[in-house]
Each structure stands twice: as structure tokens, then as C-alpha cells.
C-alpha positions, 0 to 999 in steps of 0.5 A, a space after each residue: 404724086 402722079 399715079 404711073 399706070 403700073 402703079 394702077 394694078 395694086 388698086 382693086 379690092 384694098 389690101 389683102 394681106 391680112 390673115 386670121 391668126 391661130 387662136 391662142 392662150 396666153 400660156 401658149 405664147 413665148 419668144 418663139 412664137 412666130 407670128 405672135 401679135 403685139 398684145 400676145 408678146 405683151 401679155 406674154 412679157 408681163 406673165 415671164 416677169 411675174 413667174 421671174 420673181 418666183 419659183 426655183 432657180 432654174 425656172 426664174 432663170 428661163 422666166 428672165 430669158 424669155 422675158 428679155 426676148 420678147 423685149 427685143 422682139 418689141 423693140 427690134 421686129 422680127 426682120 433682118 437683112 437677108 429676110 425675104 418677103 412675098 409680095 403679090 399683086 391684084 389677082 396674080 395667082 403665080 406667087 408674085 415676087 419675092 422682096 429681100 430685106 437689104 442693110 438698115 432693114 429697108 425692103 426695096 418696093 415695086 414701081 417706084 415706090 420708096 423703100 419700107 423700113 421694117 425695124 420694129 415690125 413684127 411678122 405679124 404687123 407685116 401686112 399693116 406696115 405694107 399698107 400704110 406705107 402704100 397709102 401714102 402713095 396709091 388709094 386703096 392698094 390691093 397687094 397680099 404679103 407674106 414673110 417666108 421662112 428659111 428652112 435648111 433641107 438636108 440629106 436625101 432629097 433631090 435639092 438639098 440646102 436653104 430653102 424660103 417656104 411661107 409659114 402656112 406651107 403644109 409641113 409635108 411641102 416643104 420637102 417638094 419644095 427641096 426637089 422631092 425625097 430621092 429613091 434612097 431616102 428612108 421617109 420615116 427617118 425624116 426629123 427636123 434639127 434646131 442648133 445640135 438638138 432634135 425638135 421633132 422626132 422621125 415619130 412625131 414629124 411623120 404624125 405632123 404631116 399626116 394630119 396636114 400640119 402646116 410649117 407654123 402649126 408644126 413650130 418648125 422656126 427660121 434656120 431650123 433644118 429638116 434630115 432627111 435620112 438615107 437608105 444605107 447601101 452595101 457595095 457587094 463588089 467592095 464587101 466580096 473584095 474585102 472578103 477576099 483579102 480577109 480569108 486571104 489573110 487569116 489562111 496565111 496566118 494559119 499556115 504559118 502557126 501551123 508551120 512554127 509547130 512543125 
């Protein structure tokens, strides 16, 4: 096909959205792991159907949850519509743009270039898939992507909601990213929610972010949510008000048993 000349900026260098991955045993991996490769789910779905087959009750039943999990995971990919991508060009240094994975799990590309299908791509295959799609189109595309993450930020910051941070965010950013804590907000009361229960503790969320943990490192996973709690303030006018009616109240009652005995 003609080269448009738009299509010029994603050959430079060749695709650089390649990114080392953490170093990681066998044991470390399970259906969580965000950007496990091909080969560690699959290491990780033989080791889950082996410990199926023995041990307790409760542990075969974990065993075989996990195990079907990690099936999905290599069937179906990691992307569903409403997931975002980052997507930069050349040397842009701005972040680039974000690209929304639509229905039928298509992503519409830039520059006319035919939409990707991304079912059956693991998060950790994204940059692979990106460029042997542009390969069809353009020689030797210099583009960088990454998958962003959905993360809820509630309570005492300055923008609170669902926010997409990238996975080797600093843990500590992502609240920047929400607008900041507001004056009110207790950050040694900062933990991160998965469903009704607590992942990470105000204890162990502070250490993370002191060490510069990022979002992946941290295993903070897509929809969980980050509380940010709130200084409690006491409304003096309202409490001497309620104080108030309460002597009020209790004089009242005293002058009338005094006067039931009199």
C-alpha cells in the first residue's frame, strides 16, 4: 500500500515497546500475574494441575480455580472492551495517546491503519502483536505501547474515581494522578480494597511507597481501589448547640422529679 507521510513518523528506530520483565519463579506466578508471559502461565497451569491432584480439600479446590483461570487467561488474552492502551509515536516524549479497546476486542490504530484484534493477547505479548500488525503496513515501526490499568481512587483526594495509571507507575503517583490528597486526608490511612476486602494495609501501603514500589511491583490489579481516609472534623458551633439542648433537657427532667416529691 502507498506510504502516507503521516505514516513516516513510526519508522526510526523499530518498535520499542518491548520492556524487561521482572524476574520471577515459577512459584511466584498465579492467574493474578498481571504481565506473566506465555510460558510462565504455562508453567504455572502444569504446577496448578499437579497440586489438583493432591493435598487437602480446600487446597485441590484453590489448585483447580487457578488452573481454570489461567486456561482463560490463554485462551481469551487479557484485553476486554473498555480496556485502554498507551500508544507513542517516535521520540514523543508527551505520553502519546490513549487508544480504547472497543466491542469484538478491536483497537482502532492511528493513520489509517486497520484496527488490531486483541483476543487472545496477553498484556505481556501487547508490544509483539502491536508490531507484527504494523509490519504489515509500515517497515520497521517505531511506536512504544503499553496497557493502562484501572484503578479506583477514593475518598480524600483531590479528584476522586476511576483513573488509568500504567503498571510501572510509582505506587505513591497514582494519588498525584487523582488531583493529590486534599488538606483533610490521613495519609497513614491510605489502603488499597480488592471486592469487600483489604489487600494492602495502611502499614504495608505506607512501606510500599516508601521503597518506590511501582503499581505492578506493589500487585495492585485492575478495579482495585485505593481509600484514602479522612481527617475526622468536629463542628463545635453544632456540638455547643447539641450541648445546649441536652443540659436544657436534662434541667428539665430534674426540676420535675424534684417537684413530683415536693
Amino acid at each position: 500500500m502507498a506510504m502516507r507521510p503521516a505514516l513516516r513518523l513510526l519508522q526510526a528506530a523499530g518498535m520499542s515497546g518491548a520492556q524487561a520483565q521482572p524476574v520471577r519463579t515459577n512459584t511466584d506466578v498465579t492467574s493474578q500475574t498481571a504481565r506473566a508471559t506465555r510460558a510462565e502461565l504455562t508453567a504455572a497451569l502444569e504446577r496448578f494441575e499437579r497440586e489438583a491432584t493432591r493435598g487437602s480439600s480446600r487446597d485441590r479446590t484453590r489448585a483447580q480455580s487457578e488452573a481454570a483461570a489461567i486456561r482463560a487467561r490463554l485462551r481469551e488474552g487479557d484485553f476486554r472492551p473498555g480496556d485502554r492502551i498507551a500508544m507513542s509515536v517516535g521520540g514523543d516524549s508527551t505520553g502519546g495517546r490513549e487508544l480504547q479497546v472497543r466491542e469484538g476486542n478491536e483497537v482502532d490504530l492511528p493513520y489509517g491503519i486497520p484496527p488490531l484484534t486483541l483476543t487472545g493477547v496477553l498484556r505481556a505479548e501487547l508490544s509483539d502483536a502491536v508490531a507484527a500488525h504494523l509490519r504489515k503496513y509500515v517497515r520497521e515501526p517505531d511506536v512504544r505501547v503499553r496497557p493502562l490499568q484501572r484503578v479506583s481512587v477514593t475518598g480524600a483526594v483531590g479528584r476522586p474515581g476511576v483513573h488509568w495509571v500504567q503498571p510501572d507507575m510509582a505506587l505513591g503517583e497514582v494519588l498525584m494522578r487523582a488531583g493529590g490528597p486534599v488538606g483533610t486526608a490521613r495519609l497513614d490511612q491510605v489502603t488499597v480494597v480488592r471486592g469487600n476486602r483489604t489487600v494492602i494495609d495502611r502499614k504495608t501501603y505506607a512501606r510500599l511507597v516508601r521503597e518506590g514500589r511501582t503499581v505492578e511491583e506493589s500487585q495492585v490489579l485492575p478495579g482495585d481501589e485505593i481509600r484514602v481516609s479522612e481527617k475526622t472534623q468536629r463542628n463545635w458551633s453544632q456540638i455547643a448547640t447539641y450541648s445546649f439542648f441536652a443540659i436544657s433537657a436534662l434541667t428539665a427532667a430534674l426540676a420535675l422529679i424534684r417537684s413530683s416529691y415536693q
